[in-house]
N, CA, C and O atoms as a Tripos MOL2 file, in Angstrom:
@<TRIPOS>MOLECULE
protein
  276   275    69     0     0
PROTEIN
NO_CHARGES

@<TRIPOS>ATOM
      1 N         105.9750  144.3100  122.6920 N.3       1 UNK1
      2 CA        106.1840  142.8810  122.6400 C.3       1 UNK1
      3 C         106.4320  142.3590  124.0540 C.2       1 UNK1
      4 O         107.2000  143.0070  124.7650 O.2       1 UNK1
      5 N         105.8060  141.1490  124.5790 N.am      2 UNK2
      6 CA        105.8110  140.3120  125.8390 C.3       2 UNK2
      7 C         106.2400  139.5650  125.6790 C.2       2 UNK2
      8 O         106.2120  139.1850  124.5090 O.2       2 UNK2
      9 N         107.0430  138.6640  126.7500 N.am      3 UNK3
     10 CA        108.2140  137.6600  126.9760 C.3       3 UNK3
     11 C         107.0200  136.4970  127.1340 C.2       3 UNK3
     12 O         107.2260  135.3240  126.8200 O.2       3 UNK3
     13 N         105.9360  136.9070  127.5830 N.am      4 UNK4
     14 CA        104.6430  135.5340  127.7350 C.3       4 UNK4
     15 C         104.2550  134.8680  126.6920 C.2       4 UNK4
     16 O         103.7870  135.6730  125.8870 O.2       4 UNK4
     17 N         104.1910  133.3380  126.1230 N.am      5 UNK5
     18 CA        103.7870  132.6530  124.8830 C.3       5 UNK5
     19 C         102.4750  132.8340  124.8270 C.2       5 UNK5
     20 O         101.7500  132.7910  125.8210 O.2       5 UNK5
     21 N         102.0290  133.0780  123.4980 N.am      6 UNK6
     22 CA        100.2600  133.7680  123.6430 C.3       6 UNK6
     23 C          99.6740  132.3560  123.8580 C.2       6 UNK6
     24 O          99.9850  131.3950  123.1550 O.2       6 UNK6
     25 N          98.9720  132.3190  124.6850 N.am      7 UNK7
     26 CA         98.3280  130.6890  124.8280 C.3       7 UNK7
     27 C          96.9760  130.9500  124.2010 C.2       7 UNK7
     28 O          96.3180  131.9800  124.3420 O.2       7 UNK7
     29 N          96.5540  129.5880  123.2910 N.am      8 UNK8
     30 CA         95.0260  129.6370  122.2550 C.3       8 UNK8
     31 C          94.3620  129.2160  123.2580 C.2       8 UNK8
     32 O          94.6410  128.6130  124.2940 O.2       8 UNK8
     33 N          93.1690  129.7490  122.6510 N.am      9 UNK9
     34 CA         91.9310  129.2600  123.2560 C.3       9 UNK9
     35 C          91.8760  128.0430  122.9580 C.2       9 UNK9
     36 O          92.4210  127.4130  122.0520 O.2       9 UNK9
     37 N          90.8250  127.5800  124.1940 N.am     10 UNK10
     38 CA         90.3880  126.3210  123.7100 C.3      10 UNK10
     39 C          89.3450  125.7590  122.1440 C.2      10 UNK10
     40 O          88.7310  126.6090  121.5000 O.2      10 UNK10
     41 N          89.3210  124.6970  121.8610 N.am     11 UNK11
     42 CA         88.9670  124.4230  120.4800 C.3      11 UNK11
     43 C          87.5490  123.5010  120.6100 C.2      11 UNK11
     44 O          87.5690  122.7260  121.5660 O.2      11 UNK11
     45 N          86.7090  123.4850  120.0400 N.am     12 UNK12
     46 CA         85.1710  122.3340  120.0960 C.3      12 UNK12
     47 C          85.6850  121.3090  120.6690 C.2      12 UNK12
     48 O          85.2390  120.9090  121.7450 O.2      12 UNK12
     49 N          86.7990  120.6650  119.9870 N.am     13 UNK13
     50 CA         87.6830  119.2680  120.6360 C.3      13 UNK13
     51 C          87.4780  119.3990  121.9370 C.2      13 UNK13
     52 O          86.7380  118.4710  122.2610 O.2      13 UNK13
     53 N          87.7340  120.0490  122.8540 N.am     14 UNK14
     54 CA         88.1380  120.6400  124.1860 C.3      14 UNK14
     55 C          86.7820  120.1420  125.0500 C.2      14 UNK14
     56 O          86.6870  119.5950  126.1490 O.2      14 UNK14
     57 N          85.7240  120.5950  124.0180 N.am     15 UNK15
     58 CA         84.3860  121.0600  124.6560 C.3      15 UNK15
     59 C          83.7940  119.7100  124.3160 C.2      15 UNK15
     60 O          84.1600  119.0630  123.3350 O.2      15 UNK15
     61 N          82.4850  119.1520  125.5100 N.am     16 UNK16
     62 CA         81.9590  118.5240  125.5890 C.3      16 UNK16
     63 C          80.5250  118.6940  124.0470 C.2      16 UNK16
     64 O          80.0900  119.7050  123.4970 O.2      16 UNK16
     65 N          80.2330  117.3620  123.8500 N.am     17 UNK17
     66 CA         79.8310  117.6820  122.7030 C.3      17 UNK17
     67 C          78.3820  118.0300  122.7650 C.2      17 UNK17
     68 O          77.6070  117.7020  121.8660 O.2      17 UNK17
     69 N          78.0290  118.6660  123.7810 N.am     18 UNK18
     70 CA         76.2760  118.6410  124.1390 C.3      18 UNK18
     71 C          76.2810  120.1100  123.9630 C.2      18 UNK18
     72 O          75.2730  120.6860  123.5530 O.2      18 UNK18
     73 N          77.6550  120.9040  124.3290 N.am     19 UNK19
     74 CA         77.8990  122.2040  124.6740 C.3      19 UNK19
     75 C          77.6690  122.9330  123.1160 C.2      19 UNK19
     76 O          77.1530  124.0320  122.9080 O.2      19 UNK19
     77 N          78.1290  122.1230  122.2620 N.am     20 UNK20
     78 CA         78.2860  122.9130  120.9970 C.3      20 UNK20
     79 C          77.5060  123.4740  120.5100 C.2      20 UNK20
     80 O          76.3670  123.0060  120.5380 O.2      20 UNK20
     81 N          77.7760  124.8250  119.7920 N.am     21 UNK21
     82 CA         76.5200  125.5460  119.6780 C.3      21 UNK21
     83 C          76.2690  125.2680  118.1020 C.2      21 UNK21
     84 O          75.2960  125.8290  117.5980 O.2      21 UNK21
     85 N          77.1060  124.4140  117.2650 N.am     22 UNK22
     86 CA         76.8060  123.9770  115.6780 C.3      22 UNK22
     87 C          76.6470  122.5140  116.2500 C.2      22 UNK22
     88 O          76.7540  121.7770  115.2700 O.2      22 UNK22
     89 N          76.4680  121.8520  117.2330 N.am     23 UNK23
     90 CA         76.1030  120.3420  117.1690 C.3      23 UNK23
     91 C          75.3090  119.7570  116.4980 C.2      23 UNK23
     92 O          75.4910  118.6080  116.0990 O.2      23 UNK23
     93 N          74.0930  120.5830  116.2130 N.am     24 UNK24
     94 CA         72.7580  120.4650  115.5230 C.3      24 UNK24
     95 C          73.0250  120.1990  114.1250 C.2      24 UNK24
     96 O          72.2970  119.4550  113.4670 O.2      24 UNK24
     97 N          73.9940  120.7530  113.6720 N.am     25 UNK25
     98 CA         74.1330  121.0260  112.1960 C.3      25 UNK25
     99 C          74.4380  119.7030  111.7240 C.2      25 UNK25
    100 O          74.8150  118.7770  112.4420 O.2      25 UNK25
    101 N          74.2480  119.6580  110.4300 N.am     26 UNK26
    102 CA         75.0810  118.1570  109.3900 C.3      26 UNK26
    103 C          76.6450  118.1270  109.4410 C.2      26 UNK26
    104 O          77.3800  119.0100  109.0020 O.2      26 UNK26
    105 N          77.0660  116.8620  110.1040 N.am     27 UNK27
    106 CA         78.2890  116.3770  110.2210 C.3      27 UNK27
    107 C          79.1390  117.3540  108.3020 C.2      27 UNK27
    108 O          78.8220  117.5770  107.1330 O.2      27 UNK27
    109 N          80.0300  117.5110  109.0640 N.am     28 UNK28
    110 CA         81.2680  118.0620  108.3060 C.3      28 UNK28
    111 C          81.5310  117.2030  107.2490 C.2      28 UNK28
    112 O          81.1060  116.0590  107.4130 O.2      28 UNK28
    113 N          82.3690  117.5350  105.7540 N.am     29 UNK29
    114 CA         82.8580  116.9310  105.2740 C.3      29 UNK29
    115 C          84.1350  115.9120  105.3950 C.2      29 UNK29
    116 O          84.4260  114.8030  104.9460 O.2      29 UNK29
    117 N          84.7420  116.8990  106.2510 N.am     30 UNK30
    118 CA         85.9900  115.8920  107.1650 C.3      30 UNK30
    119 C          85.6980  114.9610  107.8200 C.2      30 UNK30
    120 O          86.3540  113.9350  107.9990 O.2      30 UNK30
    121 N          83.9050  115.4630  108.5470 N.am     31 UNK31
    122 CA         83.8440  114.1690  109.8100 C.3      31 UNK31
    123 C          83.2080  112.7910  108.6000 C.2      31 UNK31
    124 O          82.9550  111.6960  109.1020 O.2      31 UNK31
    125 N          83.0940  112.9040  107.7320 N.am     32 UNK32
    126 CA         82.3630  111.9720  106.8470 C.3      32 UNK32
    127 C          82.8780  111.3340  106.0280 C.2      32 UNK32
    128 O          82.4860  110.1950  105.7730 O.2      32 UNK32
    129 N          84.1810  112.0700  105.2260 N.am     33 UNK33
    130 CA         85.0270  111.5440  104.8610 C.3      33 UNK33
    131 C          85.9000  110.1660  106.2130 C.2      33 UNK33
    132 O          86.2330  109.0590  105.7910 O.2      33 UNK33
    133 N          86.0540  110.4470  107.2980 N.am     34 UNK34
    134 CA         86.7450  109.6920  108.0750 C.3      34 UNK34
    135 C          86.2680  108.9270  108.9380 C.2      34 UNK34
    136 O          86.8860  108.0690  109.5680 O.2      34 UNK34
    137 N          84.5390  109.3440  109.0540 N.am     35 UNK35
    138 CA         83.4220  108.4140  109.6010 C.3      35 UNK35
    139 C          83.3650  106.9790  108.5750 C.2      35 UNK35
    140 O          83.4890  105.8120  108.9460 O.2      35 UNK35
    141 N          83.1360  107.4970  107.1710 N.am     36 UNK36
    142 CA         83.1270  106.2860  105.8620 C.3      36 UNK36
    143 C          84.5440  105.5440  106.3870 C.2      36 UNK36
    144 O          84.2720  104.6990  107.2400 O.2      36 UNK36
    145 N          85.7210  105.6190  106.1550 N.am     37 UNK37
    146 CA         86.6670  105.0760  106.8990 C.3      37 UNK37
    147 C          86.3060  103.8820  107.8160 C.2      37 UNK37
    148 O          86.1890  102.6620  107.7030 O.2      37 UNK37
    149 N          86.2010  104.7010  108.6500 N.am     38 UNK38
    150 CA         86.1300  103.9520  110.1280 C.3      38 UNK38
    151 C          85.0960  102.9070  110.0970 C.2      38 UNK38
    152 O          85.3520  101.7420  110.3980 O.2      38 UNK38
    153 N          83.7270  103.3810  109.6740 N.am     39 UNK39
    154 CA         82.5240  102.2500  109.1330 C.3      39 UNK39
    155 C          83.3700  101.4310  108.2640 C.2      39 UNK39
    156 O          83.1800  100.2670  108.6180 O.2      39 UNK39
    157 N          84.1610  101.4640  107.3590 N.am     40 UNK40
    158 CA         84.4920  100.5870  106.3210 C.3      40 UNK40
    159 C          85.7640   99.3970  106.9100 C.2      40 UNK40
    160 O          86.0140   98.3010  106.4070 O.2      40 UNK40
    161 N          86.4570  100.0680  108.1780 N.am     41 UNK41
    162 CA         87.2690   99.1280  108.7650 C.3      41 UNK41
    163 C          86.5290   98.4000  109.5500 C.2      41 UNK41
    164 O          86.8180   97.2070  109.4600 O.2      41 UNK41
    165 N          85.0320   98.8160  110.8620 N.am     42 UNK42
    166 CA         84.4780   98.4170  111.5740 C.3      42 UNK42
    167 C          83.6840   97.4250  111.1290 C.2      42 UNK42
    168 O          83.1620   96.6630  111.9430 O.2      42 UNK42
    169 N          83.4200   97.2530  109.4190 N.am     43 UNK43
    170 CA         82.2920   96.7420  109.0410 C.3      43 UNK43
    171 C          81.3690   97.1330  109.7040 C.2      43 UNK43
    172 O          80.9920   96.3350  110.5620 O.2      43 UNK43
    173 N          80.7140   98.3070  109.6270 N.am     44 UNK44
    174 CA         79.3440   98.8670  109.9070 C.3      44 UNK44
    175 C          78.6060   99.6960  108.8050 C.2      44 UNK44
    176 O          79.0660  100.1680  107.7650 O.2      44 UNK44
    177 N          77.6940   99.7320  109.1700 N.am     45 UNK45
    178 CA         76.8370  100.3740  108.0160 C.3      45 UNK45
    179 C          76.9250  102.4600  108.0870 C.2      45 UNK45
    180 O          76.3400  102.8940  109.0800 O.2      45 UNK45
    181 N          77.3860  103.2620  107.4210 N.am     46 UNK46
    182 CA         77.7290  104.7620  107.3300 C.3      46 UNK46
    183 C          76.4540  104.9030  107.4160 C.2      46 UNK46
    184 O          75.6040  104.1620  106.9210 O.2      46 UNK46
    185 N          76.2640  106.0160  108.1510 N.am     47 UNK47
    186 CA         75.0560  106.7690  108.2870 C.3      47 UNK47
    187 C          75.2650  108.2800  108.1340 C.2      47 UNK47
    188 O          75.7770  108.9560  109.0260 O.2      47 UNK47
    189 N          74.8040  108.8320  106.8420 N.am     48 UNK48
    190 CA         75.1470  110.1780  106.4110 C.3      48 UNK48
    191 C          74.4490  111.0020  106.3940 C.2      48 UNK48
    192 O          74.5190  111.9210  105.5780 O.2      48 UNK48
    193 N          73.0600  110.8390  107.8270 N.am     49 UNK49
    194 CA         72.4940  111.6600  108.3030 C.3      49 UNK49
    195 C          72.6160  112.3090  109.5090 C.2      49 UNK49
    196 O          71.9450  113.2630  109.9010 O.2      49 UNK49
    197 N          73.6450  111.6540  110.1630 N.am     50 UNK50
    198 CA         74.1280  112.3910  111.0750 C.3      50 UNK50
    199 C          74.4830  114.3190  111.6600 C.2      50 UNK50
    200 O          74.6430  115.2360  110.8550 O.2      50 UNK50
    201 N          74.5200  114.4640  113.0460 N.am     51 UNK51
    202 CA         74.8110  115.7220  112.9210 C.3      51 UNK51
    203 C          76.1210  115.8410  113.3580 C.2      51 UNK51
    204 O          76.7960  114.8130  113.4110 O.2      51 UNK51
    205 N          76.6810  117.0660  113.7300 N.am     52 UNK52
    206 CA         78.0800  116.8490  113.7970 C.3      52 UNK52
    207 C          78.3950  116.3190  115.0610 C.2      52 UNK52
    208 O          79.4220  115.6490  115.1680 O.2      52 UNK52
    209 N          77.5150  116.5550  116.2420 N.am     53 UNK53
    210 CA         77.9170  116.4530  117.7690 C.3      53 UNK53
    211 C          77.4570  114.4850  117.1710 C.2      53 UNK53
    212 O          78.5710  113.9780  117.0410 O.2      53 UNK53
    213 N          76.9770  113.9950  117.0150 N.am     54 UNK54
    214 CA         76.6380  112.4040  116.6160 C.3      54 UNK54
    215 C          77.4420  112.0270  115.6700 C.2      54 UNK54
    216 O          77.5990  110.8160  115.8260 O.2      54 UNK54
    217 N          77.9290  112.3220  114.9400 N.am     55 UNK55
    218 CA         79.3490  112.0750  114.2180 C.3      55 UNK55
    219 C          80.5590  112.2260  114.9150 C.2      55 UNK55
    220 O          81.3750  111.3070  114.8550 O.2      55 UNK55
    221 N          80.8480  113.3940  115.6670 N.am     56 UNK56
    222 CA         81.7390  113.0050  117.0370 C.3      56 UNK56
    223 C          81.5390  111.7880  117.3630 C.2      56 UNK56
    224 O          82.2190  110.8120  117.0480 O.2      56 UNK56
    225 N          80.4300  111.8380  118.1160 N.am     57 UNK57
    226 CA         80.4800  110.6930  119.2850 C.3      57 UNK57
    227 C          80.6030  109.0750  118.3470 C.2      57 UNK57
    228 O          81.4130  108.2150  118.6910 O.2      57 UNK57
    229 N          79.7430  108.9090  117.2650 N.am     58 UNK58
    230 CA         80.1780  108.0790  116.3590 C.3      58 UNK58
    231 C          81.7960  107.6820  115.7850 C.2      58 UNK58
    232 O          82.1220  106.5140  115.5730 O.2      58 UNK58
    233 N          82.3470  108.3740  115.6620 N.am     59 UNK59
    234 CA         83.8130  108.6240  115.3550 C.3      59 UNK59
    235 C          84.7500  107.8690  116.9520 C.2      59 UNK59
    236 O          85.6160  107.0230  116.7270 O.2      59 UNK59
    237 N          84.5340  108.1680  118.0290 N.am     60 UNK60
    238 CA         85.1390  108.3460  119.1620 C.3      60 UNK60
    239 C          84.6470  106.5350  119.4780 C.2      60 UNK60
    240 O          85.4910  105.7060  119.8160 O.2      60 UNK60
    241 N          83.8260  106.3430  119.3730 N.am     61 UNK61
    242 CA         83.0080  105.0690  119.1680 C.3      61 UNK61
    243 C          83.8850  104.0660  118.1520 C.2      61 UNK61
    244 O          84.5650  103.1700  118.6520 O.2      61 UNK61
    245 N          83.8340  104.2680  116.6420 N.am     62 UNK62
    246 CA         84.6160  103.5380  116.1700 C.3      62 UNK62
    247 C          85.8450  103.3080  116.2240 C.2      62 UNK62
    248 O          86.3900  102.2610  115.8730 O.2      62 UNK62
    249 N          86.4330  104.4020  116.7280 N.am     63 UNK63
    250 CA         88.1000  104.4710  116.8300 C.3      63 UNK63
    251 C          88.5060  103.7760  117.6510 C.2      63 UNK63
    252 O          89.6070  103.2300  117.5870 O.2      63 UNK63
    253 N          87.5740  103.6390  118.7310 N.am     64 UNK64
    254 CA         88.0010  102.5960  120.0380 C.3      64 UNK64
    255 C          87.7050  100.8480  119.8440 C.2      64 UNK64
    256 O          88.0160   99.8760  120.5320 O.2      64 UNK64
    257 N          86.9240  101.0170  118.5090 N.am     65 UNK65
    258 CA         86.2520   99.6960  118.1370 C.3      65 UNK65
    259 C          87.6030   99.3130  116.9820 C.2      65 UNK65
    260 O          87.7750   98.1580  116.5910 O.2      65 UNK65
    261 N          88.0660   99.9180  116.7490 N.am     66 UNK66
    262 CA         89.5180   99.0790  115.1690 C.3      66 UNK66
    263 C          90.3620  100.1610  115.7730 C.2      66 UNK66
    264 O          90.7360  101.1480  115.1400 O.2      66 UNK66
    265 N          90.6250   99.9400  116.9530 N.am     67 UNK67
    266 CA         92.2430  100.6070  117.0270 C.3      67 UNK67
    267 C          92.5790  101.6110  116.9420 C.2      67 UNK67
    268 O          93.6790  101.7040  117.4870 O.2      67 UNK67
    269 N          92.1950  102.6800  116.4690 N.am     68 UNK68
    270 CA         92.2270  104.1710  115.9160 C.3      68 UNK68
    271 C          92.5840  104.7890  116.7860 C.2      68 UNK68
    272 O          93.4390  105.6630  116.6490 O.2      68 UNK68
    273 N          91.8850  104.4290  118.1900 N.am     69 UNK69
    274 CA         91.6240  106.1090  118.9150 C.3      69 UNK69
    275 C          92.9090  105.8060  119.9160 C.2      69 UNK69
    276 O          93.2700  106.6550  120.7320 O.2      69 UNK69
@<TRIPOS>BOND
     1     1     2 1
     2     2     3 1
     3     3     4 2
     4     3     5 am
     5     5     6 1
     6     6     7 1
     7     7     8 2
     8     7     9 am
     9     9    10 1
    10    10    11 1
    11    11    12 2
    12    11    13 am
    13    13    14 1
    14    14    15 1
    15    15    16 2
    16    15    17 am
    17    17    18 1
    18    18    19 1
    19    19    20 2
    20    19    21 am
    21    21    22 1
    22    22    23 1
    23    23    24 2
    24    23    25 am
    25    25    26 1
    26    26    27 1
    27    27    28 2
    28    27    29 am
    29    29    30 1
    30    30    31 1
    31    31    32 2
    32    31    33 am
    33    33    34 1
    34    34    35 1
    35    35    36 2
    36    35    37 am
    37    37    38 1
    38    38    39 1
    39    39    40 2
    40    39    41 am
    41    41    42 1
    42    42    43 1
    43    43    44 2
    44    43    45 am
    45    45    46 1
    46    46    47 1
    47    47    48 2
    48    47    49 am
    49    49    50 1
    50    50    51 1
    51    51    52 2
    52    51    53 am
    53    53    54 1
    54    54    55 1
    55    55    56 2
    56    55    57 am
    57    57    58 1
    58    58    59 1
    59    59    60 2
    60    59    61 am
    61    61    62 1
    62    62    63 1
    63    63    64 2
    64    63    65 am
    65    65    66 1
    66    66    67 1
    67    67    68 2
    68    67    69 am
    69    69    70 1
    70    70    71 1
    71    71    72 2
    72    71    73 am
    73    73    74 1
    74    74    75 1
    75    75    76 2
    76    75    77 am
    77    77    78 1
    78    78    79 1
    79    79    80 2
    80    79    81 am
    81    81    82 1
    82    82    83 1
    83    83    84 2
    84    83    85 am
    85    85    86 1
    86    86    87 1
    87    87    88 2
    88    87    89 am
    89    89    90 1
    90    90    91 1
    91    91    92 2
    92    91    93 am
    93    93    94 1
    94    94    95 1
    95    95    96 2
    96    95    97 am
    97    97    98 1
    98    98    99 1
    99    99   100 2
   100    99   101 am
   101   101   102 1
   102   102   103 1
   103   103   104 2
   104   103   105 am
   105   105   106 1
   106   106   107 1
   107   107   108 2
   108   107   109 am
   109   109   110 1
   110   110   111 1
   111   111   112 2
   112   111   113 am
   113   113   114 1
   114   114   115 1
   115   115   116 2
   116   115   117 am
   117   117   118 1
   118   118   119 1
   119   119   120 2
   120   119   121 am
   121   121   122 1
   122   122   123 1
   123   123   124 2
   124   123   125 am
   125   125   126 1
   126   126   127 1
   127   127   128 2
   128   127   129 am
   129   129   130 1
   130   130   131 1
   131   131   132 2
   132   131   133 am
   133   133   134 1
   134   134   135 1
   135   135   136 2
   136   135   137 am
   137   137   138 1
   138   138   139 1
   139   139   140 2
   140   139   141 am
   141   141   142 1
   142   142   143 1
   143   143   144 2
   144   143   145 am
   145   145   146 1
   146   146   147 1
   147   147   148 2
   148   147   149 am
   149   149   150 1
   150   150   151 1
   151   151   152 2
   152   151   153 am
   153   153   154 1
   154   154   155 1
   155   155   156 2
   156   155   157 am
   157   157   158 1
   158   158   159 1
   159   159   160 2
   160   159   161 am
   161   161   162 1
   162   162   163 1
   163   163   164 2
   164   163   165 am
   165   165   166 1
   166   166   167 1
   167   167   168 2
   168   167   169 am
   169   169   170 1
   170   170   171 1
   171   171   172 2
   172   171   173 am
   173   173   174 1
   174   174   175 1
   175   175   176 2
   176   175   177 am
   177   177   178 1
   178   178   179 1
   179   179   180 2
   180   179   181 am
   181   181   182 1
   182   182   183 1
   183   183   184 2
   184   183   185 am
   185   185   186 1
   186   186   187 1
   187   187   188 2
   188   187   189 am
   189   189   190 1
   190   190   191 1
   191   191   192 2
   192   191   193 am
   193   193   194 1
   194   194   195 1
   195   195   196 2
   196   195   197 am
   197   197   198 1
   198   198   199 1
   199   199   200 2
   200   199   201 am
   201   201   202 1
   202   202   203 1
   203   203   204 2
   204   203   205 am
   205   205   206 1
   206   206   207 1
   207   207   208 2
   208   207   209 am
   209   209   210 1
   210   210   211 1
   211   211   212 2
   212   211   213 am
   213   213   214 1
   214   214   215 1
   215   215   216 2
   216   215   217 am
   217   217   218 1
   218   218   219 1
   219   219   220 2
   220   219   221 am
   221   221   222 1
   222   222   223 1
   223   223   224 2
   224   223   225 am
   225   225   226 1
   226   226   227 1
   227   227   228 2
   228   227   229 am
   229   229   230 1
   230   230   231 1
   231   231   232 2
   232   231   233 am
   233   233   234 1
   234   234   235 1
   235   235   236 2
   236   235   237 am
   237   237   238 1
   238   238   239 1
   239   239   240 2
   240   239   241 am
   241   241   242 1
   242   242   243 1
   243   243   244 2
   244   243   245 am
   245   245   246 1
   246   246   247 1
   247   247   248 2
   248   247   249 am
   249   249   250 1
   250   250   251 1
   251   251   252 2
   252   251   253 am
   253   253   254 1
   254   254   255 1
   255   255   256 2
   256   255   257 am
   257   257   258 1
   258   258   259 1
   259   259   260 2
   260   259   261 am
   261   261   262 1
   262   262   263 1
   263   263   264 2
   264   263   265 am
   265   265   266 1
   266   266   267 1
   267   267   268 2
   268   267   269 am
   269   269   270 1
   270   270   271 1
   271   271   272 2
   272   271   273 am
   273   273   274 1
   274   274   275 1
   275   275   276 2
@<TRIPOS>SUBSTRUCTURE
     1 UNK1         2 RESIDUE 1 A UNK
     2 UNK2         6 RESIDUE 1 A UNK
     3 UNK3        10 RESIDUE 1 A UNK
     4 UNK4        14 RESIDUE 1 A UNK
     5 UNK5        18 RESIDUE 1 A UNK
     6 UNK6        22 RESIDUE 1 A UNK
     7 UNK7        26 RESIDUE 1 A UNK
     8 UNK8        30 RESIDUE 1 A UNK
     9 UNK9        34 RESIDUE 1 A UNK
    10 UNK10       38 RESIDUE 1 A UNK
    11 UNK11       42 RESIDUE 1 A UNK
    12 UNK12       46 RESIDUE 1 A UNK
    13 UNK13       50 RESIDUE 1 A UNK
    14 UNK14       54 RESIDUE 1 A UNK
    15 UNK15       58 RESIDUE 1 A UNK
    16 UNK16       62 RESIDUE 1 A UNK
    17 UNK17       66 RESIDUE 1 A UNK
    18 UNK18       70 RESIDUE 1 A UNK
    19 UNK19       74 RESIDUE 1 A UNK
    20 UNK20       78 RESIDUE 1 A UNK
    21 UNK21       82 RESIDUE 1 A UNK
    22 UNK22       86 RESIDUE 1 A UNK
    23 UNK23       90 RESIDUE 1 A UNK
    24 UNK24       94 RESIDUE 1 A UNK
    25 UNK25       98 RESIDUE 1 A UNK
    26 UNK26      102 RESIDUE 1 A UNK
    27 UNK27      106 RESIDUE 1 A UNK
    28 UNK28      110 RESIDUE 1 A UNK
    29 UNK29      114 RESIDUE 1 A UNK
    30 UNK30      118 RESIDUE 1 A UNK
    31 UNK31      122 RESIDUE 1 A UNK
    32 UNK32      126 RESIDUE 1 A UNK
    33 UNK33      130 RESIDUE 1 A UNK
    34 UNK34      134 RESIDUE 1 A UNK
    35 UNK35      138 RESIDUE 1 A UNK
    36 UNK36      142 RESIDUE 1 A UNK
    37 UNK37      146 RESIDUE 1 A UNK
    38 UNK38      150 RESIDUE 1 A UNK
    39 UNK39      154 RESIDUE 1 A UNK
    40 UNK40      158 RESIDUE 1 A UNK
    41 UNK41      162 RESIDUE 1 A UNK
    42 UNK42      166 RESIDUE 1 A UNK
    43 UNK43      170 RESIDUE 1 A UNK
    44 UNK44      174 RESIDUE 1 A UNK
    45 UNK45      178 RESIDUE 1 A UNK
    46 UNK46      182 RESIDUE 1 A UNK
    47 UNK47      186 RESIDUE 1 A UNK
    48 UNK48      190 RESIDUE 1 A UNK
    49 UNK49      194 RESIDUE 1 A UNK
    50 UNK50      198 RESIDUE 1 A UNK
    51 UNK51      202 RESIDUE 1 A UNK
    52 UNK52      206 RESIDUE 1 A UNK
    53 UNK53      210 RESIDUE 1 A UNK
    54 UNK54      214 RESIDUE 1 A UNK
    55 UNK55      218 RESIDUE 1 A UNK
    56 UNK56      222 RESIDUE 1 A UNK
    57 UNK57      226 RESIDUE 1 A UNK
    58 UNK58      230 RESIDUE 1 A UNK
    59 UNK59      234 RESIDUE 1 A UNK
    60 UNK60      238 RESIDUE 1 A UNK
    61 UNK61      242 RESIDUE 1 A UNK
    62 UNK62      246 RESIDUE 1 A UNK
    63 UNK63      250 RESIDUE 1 A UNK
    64 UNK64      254 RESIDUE 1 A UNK
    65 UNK65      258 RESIDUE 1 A UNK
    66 UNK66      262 RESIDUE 1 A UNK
    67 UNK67      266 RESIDUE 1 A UNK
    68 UNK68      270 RESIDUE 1 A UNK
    69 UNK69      274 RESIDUE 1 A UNK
């Protein structure tokens, strides 16, 4: 046992969203559940074809648009 706090790795959050190696994939259920949200405070139209790195950036987008972020 070491007196040093195990420090985590860094997390996708961390990482720029071009870097990701699942960016490609279909936005998450979490990111969609809270994308619908955010469209529904922004009055904008949900788009649930998104991938996940565009649901990021969508998300980061609305949050700054109603206060969120």
């Amino acid at each position: 046992m070491t007196d040093t706090p195990k420090q985590d790795a860094p997390g996708n959050a961390d990482k720029p969203v071009e870097e990701w190696t699942t960016g490609d994939e279909k936005m998450t259920g979490a990111q969609a559940s809270y994308l619908k949200t955010l469209c529904q405070e922004a009055e904008v139209e949900f788009d649930d074809s998104l991938t996940k790195a565009e649901a990021s950036a969508r998300i980061d987008e609305l949050q700054d648009k109603t206060g969120r972020g």
